[in-house]
C-alpha positions as CSV (number, residue, x, y, z in Angstrom):
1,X,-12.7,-62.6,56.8
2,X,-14.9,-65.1,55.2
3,X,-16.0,-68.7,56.6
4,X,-16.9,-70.5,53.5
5,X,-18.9,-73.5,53.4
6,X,-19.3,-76.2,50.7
7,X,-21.9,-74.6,49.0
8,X,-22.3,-76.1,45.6
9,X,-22.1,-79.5,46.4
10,X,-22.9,-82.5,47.4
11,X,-20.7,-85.0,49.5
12,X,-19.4,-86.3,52.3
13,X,-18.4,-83.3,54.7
14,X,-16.5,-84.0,57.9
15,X,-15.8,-81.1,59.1
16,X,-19.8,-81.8,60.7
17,X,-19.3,-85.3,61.7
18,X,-21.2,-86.6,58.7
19,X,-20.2,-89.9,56.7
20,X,-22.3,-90.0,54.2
21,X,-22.3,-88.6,51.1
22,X,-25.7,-86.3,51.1
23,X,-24.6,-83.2,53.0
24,X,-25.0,-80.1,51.1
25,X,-23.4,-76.8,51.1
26,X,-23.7,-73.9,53.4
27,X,-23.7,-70.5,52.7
28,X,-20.8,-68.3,53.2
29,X,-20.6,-66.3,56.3
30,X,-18.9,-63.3,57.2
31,X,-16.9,-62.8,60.7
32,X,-16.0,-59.4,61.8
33,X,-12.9,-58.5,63.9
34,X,-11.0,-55.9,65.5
35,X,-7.2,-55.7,64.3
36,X,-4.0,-53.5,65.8
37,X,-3.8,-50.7,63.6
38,X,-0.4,-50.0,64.6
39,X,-0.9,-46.3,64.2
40,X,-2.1,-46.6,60.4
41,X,-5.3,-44.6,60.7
42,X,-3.4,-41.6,63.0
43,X,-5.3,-38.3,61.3
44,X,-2.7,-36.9,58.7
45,X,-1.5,-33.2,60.3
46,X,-3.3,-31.5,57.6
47,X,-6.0,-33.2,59.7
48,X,-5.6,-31.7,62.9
49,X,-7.9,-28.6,63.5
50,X,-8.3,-26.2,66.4
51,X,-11.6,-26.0,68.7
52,X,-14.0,-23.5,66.8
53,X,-13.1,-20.2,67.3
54,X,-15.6,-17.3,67.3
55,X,-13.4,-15.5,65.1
56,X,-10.5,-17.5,62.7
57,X,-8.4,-15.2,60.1
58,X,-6.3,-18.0,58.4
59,X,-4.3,-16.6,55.7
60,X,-4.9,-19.0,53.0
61,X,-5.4,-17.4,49.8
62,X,-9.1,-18.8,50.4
63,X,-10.2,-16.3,53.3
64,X,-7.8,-13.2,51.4
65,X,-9.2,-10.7,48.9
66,X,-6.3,-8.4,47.3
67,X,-5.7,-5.5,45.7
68,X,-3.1,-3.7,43.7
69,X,0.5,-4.1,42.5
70,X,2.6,-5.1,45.0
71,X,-0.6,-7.2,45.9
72,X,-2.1,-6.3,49.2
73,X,-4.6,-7.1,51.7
74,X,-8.0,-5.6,51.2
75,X,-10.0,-8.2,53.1
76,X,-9.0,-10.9,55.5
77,X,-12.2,-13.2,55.9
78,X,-13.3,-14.7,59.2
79,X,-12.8,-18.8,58.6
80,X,-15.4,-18.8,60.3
81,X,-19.2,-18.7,59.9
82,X,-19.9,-16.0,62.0
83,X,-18.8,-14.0,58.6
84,X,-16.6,-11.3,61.0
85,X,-14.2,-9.7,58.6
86,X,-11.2,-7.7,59.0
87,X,-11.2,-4.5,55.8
88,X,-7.6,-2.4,55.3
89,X,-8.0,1.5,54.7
90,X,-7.6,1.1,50.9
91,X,-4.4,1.6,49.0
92,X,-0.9,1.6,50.2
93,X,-2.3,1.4,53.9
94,X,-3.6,-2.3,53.1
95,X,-0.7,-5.1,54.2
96,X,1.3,-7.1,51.8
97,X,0.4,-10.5,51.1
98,X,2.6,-13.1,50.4
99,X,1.4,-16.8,49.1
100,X,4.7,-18.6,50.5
101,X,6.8,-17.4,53.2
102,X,9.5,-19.4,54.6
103,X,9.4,-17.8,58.0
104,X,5.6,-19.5,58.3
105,X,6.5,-23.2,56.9
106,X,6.2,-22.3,53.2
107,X,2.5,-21.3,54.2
108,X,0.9,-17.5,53.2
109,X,1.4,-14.7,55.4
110,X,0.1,-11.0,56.0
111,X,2.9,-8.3,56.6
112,X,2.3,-5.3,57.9
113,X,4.7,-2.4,57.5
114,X,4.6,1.6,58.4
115,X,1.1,2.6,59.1
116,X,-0.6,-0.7,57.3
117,X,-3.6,-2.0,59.1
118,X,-6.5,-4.2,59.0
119,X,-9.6,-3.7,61.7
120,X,-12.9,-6.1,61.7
121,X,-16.3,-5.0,62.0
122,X,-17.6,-4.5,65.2
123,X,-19.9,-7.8,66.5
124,X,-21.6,-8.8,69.4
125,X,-19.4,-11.8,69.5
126,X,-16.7,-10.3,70.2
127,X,-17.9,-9.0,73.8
128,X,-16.0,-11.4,75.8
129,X,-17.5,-9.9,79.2
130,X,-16.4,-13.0,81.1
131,X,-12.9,-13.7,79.7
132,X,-11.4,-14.6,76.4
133,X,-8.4,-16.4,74.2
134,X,-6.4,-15.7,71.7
135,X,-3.7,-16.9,70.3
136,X,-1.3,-15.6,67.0
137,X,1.2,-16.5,64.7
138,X,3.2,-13.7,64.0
139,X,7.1,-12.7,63.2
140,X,7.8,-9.0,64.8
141,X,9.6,-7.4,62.0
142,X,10.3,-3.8,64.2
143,X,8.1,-1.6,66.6
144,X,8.1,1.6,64.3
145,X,6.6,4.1,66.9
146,X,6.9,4.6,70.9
147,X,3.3,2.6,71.3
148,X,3.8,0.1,69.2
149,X,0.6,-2.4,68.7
150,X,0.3,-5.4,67.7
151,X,-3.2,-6.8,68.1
152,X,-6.1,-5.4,70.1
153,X,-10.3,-4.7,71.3
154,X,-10.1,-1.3,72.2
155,X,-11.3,2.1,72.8
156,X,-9.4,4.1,70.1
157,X,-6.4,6.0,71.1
158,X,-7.7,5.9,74.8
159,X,-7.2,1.8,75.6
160,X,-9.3,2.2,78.7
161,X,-11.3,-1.0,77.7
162,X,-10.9,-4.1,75.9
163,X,-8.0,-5.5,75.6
164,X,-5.0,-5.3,74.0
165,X,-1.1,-6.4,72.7
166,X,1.3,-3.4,72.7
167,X,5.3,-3.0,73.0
168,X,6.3,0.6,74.8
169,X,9.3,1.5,77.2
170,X,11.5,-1.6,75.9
171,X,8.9,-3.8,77.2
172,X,5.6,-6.3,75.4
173,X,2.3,-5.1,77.6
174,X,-0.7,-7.6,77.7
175,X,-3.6,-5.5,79.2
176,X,-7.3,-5.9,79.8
177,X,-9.6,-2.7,80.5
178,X,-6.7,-0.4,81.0
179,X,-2.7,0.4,79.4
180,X,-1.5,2.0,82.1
181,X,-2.7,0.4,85.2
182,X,0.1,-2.0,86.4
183,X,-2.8,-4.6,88.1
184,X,-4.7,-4.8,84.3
185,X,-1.6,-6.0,82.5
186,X,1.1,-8.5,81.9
187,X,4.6,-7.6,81.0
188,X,6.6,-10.2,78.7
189,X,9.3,-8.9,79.1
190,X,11.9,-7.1,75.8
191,X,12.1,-8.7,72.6
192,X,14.9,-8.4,69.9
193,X,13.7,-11.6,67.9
194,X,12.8,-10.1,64.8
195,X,13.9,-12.9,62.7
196,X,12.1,-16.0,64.1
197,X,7.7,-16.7,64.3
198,X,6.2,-17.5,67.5
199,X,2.7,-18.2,68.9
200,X,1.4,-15.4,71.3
201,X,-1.0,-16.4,73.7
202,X,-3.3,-13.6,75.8
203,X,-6.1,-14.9,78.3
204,X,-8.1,-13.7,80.8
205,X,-10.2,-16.1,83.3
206,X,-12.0,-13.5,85.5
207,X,-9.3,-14.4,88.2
208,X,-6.1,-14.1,86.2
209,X,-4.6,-12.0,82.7
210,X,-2.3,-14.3,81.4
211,X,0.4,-14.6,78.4
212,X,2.9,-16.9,77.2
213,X,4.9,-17.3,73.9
214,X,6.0,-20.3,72.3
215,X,8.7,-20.9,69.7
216,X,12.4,-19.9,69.5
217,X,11.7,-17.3,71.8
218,X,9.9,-18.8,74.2
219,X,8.4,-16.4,77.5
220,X,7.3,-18.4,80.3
221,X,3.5,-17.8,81.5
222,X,3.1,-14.7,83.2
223,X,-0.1,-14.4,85.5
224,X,-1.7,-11.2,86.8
225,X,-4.4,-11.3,89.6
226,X,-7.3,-9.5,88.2
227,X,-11.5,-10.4,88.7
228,X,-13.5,-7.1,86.8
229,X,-15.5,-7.8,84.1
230,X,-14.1,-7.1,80.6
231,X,-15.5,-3.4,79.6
232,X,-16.5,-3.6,76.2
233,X,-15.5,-0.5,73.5
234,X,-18.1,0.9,71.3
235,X,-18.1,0.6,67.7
236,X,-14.6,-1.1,67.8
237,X,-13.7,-4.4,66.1
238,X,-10.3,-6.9,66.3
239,X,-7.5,-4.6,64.9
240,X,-4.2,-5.5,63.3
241,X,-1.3,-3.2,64.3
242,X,-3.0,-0.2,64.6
243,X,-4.3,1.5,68.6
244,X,-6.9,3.1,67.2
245,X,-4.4,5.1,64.9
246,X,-1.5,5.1,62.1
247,X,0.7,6.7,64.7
248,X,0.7,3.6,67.0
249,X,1.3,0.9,64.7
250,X,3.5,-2.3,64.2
251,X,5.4,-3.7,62.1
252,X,4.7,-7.2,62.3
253,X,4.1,-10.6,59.7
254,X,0.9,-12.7,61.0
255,X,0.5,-15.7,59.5
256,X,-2.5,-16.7,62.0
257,X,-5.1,-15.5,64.7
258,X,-7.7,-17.2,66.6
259,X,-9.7,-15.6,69.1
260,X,-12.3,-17.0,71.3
261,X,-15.2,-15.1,73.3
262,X,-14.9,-17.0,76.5
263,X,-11.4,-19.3,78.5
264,X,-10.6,-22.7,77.3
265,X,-10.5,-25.6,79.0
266,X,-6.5,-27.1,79.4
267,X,-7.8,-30.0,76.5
268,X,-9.0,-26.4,74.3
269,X,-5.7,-24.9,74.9
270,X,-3.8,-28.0,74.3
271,X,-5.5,-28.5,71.1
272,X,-5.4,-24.8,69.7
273,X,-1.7,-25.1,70.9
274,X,-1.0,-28.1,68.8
275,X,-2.8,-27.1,65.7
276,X,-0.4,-24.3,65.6
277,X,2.6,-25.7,66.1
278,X,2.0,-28.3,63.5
279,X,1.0,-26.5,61.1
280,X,4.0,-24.0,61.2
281,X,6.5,-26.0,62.5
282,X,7.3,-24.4,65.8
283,X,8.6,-26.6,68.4
């Protein structure tokens, strides 16, 4: 706001007590001032961004490189810079794309059918010794095979280390170092949603494996006790619906994954949580 003065003149000015008629004018000043915004400036929700992950596959046309007709996924580029990418085997075996689905808010999406998979390359970064988070955006579309995985770091058929996301005996397992050790896992119970999309979430603290899912089909946190170190698989990246083979895949639409080496803090969490939920309108 300005303050002007009577700058251009010459006259009587009493606004400063004088009563003569030689007072000359002032120059302008400015005065600066805080004002209620009234929630004006609020960031727009295109805004609104996770905490960095270590490793980010977005499936925005941006970060996808396709292949064939139907067109299908032959790269999924890490968002971000730590350039971690996730290749397909080539040819039919590569996931469909799709540059709108409904299911994910009009947004793109990555479906994987019978024996499609996607696996990054192997990285230091992913070595989450001490814990890690990861969270998904994903609509379950069947489980295909008795092992049926969704996401995991792992020793090929063996899933004796790493981690991993599998449905088997009518039942989602969430395990860290070993599959079939009942003290390495969560269980999230069955799941006959194959219509909806929902956020998975899989931690592990060094004290507890968690998971939770949010959305329509919402699972309440499970916690496991559990304190050993996270035993890292050779030569093994992130893979998409795969356990180390064809035989053990799901069949599964991802519209999202973010994966961080180490926990989150609650404020992290909150944040990733919130990113997601905006962006594909699950409540």
């Amino acid at each position: 706001m300005s303050i002007r003065g009577n700058n251009g003149f010459i006259d009587v000015d009493r606004r400063f007590g004088s009563t003569t008629g030689d007072t000359k004018g002032i120059t302008a000043r400015e005065q600066h001032f805080l004002e209620r915004t009234q929630g004006r400036f609020i960031p727009l929700s295109s805004d609104l961004l996770p905490p960095t992950p270590t490793v980010w596959y977005d499936a925005n046309s941006d970060y996808i490189t396709t292949q064939g007709s139907p067109v299908r996924v032959d790269q999924w580029d890490d968002r971000t810079s730590n350039g971690i990418n996730a290749t397909g085997p080539g040819g039919s075996a590569d996931p469909r794309y799709n540059t709108s689905d409904s299911d994910f808010n009009s947004l793109p999406s990555v479906k994987f059918e019978s024996n499609d998979y996607l696996e990054s390359a192997d990285d230091a970064l992913l070595d989450a010794t001490d814990g890690f988070t990861v969270y998904l955006v994903v609509n379950m579309d069947s489980f295909p095979s008795t092992f049926s995985f969704l996401l995991g770091f792992t020793n090929g058929t063996s899933w004796t280390q790493g981690w991993g996301m599998y449905y088997y005996a009518g039942t989602w397992r969430w395990f860290v170092n070993d599959w079939n050790t009942s003290s390495q896992r969560v269980e999230m119970g069955s799941w006959s949603d194959f219509t909806n999309t929902n956020i998975f979430k899989f931690s592990y603290d060094r004290a507890y494996i968690c998971g939770e899912i949010y959305g329509p089909s919402a699972v309440a946190e499970e916690k496991q006790a559990y304190s050993s170190a996270l035993q890292i698989p050779s030569s093994e990246g992130i893979s998409f619906c795969y356990g180390g083979s064809s035989s053990y895949d799901g069949n599964a639409t991802i519209g999202e994954m973010l994966f961080y080496n180490s926990p989150l803090s609650s404020a992290e969490e909150s944040q990733a949580l919130d990113y997601l939920k905006d962006k594909y309108n699950i409540s």
